[in-house]
Backbone bond lengths (Angstrom), bond angles and torsions (degrees), N, CA, C in turn:
res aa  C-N    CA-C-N  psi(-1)  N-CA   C-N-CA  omega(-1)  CA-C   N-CA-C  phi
1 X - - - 1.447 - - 1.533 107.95 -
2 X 1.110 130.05 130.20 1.494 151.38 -175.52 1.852 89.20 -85.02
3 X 1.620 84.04 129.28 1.683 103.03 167.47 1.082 126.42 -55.11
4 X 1.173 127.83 -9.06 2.040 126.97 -176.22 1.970 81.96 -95.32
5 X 1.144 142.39 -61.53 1.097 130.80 175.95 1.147 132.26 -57.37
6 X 0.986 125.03 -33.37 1.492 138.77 162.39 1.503 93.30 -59.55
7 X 1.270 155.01 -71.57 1.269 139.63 -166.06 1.483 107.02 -78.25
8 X 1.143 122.07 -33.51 1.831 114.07 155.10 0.903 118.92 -40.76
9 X 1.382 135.55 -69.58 1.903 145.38 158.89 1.494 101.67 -37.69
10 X 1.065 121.25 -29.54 2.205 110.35 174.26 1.257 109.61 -91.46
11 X 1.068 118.92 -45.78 1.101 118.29 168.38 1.941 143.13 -37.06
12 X 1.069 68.92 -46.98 1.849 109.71 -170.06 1.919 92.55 -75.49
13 X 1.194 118.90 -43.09 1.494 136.18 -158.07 1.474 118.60 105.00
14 X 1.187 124.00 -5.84 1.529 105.97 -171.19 1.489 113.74 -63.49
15 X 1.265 118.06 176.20 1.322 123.99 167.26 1.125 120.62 -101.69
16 X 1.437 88.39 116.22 1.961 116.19 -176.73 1.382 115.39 -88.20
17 X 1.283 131.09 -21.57 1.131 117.76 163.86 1.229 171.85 11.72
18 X 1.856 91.89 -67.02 1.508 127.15 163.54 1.288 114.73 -54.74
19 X 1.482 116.53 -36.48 1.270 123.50 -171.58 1.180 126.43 -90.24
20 X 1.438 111.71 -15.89 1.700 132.22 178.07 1.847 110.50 -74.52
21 X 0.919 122.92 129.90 1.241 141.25 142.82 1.573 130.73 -38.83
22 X 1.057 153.52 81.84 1.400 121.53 -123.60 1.475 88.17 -131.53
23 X 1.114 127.81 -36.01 1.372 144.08 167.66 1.674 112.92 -41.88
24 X 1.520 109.48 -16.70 1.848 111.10 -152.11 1.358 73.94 -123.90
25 X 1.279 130.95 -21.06 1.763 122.93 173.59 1.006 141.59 -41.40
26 X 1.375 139.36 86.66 1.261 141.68 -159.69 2.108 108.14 -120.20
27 X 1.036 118.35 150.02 1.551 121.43 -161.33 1.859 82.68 -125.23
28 X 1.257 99.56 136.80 1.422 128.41 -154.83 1.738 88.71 -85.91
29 X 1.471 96.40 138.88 1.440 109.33 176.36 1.528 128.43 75.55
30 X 1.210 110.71 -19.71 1.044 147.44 170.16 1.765 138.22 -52.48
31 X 1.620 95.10 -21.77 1.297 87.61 179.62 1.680 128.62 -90.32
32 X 1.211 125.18 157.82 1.675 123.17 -157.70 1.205 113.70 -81.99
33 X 0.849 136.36 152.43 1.994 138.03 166.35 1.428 96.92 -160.43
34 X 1.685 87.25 125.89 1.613 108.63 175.72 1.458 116.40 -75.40
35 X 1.413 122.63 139.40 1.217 130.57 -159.11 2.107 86.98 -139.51
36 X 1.487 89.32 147.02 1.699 88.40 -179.67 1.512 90.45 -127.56
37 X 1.543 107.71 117.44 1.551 113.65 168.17 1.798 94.64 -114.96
38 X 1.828 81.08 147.79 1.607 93.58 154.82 1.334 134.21 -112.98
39 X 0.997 110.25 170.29 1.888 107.55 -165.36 1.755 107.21 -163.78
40 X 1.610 99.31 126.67 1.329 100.07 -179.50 1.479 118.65 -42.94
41 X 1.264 109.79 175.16 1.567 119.83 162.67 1.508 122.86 -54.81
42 X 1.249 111.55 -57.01 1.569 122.44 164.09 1.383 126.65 -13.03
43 X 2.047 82.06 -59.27 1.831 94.47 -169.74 0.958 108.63 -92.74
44 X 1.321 147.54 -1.02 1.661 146.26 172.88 1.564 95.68 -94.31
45 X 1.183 125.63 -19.09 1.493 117.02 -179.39 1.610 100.87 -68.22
46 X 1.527 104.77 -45.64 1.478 109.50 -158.09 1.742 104.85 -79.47
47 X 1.238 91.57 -33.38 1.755 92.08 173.09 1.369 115.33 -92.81
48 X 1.172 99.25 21.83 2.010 101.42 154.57 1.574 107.18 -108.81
49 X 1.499 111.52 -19.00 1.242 92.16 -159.79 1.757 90.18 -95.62
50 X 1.398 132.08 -29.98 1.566 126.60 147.45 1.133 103.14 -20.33
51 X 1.333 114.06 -72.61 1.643 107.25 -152.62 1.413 111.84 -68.32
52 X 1.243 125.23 -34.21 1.578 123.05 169.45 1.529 110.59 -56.50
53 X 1.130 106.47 -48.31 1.804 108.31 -172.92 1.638 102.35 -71.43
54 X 1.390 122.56 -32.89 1.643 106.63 168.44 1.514 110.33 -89.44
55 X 1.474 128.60 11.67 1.422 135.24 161.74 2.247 98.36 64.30
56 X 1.663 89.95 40.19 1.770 96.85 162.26 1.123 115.50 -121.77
57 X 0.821 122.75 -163.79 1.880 148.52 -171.42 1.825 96.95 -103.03
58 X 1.689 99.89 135.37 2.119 101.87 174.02 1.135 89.21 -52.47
59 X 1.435 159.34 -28.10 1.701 142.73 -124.81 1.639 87.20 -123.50
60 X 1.482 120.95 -47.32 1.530 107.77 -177.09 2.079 104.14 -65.17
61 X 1.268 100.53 -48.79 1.850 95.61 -175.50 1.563 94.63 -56.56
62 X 1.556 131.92 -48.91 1.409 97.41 -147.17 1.892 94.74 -87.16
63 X 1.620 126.29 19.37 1.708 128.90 165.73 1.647 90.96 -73.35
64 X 1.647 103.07 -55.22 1.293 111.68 -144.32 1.679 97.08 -58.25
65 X 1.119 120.24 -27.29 1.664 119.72 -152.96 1.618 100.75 -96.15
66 X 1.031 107.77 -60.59 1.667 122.74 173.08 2.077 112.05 -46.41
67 X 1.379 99.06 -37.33 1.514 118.39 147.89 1.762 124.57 -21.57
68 X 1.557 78.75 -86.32 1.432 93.85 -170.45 1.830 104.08 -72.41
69 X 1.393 120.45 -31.81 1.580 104.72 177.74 1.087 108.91 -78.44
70 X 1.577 129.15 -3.47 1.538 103.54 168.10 1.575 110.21 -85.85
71 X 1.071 103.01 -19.69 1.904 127.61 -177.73 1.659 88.95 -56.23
72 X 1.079 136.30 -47.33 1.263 133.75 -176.71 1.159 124.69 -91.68
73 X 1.128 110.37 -22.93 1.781 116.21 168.39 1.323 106.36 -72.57
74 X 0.748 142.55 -19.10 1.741 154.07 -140.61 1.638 102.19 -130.58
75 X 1.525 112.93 -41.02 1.617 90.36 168.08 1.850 112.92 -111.03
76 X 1.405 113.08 30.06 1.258 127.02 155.30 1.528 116.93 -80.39
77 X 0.996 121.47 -50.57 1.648 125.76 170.30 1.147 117.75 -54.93
């Protein structure tokens, strides 16, 4: 299927699907690499007790937080 149709058929609503590859699908920027930080006692206390009171994981609060300050560094410039 040629790309001007393929976005005609999305466009339009049909279901494109069939034609997608979904297995070779990858979402841009996106991919993970493990990084090992350390952090006193203090601050893993306090970012457990965040993460219990927002009912997440220490690893989702400290995405979620590190997130948003780059979210702000980035639309400060």
């Amino acid at each position: 299927m040629k790309a001007k149709k393929f976005d005609s058929d999305f466009d339009s609503g049909k279901d494109v699907s069939a034609v997608l590859d979904i297995a070779k699908a990858q979402r841009p920027l996106q991919k993970q690499r493990r990084v090992n930080v350390d952090f006193p006692d203090w601050m893993i206390e306090s970012l457990d007790k965040e993460a219990r009171r927002l009912g997440v994981t220490r690893q989702s609060i400290i995405k979620i937080w590190l997130a948003e300050r780059l979210e702000q560094l980035a639309s400060s410039k």
